[in-house]
C-alpha positions in Angstrom: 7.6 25.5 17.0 5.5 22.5 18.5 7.0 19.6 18.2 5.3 16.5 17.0 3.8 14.4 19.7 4.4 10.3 20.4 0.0 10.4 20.0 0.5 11.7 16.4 0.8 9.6 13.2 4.8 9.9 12.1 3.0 9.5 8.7 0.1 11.3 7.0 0.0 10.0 3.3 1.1 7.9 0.9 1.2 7.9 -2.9 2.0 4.8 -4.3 3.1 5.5 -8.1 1.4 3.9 -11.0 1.8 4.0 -14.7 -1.2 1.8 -15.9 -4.0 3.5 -13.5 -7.2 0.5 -13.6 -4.2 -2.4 -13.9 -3.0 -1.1 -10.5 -6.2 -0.3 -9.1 -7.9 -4.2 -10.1 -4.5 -5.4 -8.7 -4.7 -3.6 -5.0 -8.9 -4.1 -4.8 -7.7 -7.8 -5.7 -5.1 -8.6 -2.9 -6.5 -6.7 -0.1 -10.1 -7.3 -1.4 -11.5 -3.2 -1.0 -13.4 -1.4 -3.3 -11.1 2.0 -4.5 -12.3 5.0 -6.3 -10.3 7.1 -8.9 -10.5 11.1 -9.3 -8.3 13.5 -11.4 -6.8 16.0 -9.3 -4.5 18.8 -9.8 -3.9 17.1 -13.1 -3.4 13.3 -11.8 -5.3 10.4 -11.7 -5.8 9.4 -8.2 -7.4 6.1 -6.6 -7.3 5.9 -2.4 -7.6 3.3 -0.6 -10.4 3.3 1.7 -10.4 6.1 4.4 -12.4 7.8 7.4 -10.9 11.1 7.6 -12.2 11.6 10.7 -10.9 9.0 12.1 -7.5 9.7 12.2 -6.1 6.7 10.9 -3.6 7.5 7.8 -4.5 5.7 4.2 -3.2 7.1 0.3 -3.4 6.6 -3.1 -2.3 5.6 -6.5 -1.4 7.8 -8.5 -0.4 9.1 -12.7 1.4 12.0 -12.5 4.2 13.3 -14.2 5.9 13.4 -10.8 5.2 9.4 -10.1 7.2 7.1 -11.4 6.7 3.6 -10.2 10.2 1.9 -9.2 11.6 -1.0 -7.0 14.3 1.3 -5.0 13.4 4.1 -1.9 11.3 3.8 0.5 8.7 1.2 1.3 5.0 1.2 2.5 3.8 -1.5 4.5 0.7 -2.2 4.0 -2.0 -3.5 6.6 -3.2 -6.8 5.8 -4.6 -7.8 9.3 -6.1 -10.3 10.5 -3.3 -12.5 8.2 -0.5 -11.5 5.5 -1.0 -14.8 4.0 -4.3 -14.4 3.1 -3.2 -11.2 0.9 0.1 -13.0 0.0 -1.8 -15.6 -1.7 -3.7 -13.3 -3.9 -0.4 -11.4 -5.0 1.1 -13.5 -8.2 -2.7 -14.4 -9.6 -3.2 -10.6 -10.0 -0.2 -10.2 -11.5 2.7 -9.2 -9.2 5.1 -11.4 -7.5 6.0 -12.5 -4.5 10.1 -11.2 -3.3 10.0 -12.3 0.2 7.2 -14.6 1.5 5.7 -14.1 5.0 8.5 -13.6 7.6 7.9 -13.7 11.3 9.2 -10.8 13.1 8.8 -11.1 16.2 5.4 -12.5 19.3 5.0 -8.3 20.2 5.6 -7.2 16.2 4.3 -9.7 13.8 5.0 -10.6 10.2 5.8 -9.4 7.3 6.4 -9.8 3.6 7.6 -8.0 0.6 5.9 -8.3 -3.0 6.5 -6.1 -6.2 3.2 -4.6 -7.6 2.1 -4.9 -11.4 3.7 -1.5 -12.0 7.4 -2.4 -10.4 6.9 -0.6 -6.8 8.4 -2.6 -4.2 5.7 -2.9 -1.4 5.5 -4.6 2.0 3.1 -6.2 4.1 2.1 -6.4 8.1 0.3 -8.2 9.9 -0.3 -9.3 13.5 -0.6 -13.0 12.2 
């Protein structure tokens, strides 16, 4: 078996789970300012973020499904919000979600980061370089 190599993405996908599909998807397009576009598939509704699947680069979803159930415990997806978190973070509450911990330094080489609960209950992070 080949093992997975330091030059490949540890992650592939994400699903973020929503219960109300357009409230989520007028929340995300509004704090991270993108356009998304919804499809049913396999019996879901599904809206991605934007993506180049040539380009390597991982991206997701959110997603109705029977299997999807939006909640504030497990794991968490950060999201990119480059060039600056606060320019997202400022958007969160006025589209309806709220803000749990406010922009955080990590560290010069890592960043910042912040934590904010979506307009379906998902717990969700934030990175940026700034």
């Amino acid at each position: 078996m080949e093992k997975i190599s330091t030059n490949t993405n540890a992650l592939n996908w994400f699903e973020i789970p929503v219960s109300d599909t357009a409230r989520a998807k007028k929340f995300y397009e509004t704090i991270l300012d993108i356009t998304m576009e919804t499809q049913t598939m396999m019996g879901m509704e599904m809206t991605f973020f934007p993506y180049d699947p040539q380009s390597g680069k991982v991206s997701g979803a959110l997603v109705k499904g029977e299997m999807h159930v939006p909640g504030a415990v497990g794991a968490v997806v950060y999201l990119n919000a480059n060039p600056d978190l606060q320019l997202v973070t400022d958007r969160i509450e006025a589209a309806g979600g709220k803000i749990i911990m406010p922009k955080m330094h990590i560290s010069e080489d890592v960043g910042y980061m912040a934590f904010f609960t979506d307009t379906e209950g998902n717990r969700m992070a934030l990175h940026s370089g700034n």
